[in-house]
N, C-alpha and C positions, 0 to 999 in steps of 0.2 A: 684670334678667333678664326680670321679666313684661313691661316695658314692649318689650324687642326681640321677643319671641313675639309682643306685641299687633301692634306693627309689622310684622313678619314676614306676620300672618293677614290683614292691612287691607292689603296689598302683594298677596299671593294673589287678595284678594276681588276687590278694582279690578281686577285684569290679568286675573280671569277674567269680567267684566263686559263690560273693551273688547277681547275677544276676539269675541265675538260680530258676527257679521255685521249687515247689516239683513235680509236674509230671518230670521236666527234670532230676534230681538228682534222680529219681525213674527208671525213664528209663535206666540210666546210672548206677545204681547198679546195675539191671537185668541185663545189656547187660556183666557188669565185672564177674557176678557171671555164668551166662553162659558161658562167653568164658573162664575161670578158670573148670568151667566141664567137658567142652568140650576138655580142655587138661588135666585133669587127677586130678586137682586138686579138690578133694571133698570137703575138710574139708574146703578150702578158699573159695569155691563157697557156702557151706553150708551155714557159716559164715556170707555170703552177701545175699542169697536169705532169711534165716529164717526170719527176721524183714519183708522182704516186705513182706511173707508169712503170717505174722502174723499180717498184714496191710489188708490184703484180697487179693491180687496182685495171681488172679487164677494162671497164666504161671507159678508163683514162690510157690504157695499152692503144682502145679504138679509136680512141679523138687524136692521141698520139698517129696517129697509123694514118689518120685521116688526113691530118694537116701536111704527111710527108707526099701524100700522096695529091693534092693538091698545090702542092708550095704556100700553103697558107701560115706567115711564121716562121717557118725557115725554107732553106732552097730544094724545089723539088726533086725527089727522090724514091720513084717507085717500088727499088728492091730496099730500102728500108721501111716504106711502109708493109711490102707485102710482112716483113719482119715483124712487124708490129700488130698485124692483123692477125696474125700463125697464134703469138701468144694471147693474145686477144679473142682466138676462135677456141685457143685449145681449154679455154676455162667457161665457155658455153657462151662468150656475146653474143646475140643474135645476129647483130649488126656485124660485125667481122664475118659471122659464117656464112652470110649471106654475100658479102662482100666478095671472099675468097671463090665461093662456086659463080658468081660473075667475071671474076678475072680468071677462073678457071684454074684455081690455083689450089693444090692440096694442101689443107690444113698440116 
């Protein structure tokens, strides 16, 4: 009897797992790799924004761009943040465009 429950809950979990779209699963790794930043954790938030960044996923191009540009999570590195900020400004983040007219940097 445990064992069909058990199987029953592990039949639930998967089919609610490949339910999910890729926008939902994309949402849901931004929103883990931001709340992982936001508490201090860079290198795990890194970890999780760099693919969607490399997906085009602007928010995650800027927090990308962010962390080079601070050293937070990997070794600082301001010509690949400005990199990071370019594709991050050229799809309308705020935050990059703003960023780039402080560094004085053409999008």
């Amino acid at each position: 009897m445990k064992s069909n429950l058990l199987i029953l809950l592990l039949t639930l979990l998967l089919a609610a797992c490949a339910t999910q779209t890729p926008m939902e699963r994309s949402q849901q790794a931004f929103s883990q790799g931001k709340t992982n930043f936001l508490q201090g954790n860079y290198r795990q938030a890194f970890q999780e924004l760099l693919p969607l960044a490399e997906d085009g996923n602007a928010d995650a191009q800027y927090a990308i761009a962010y962390m080079y540009y601070y050293g937070q999570g990997v070794p600082q590195d301001v010509d690949v943040a400005k990199s990071w900020m370019k594709k991050a400004a050229s799809q309308g983040q705020f935050l990059a465009k703003q960023a780039l007219i402080s560094l004085q940097v053409n999008p």
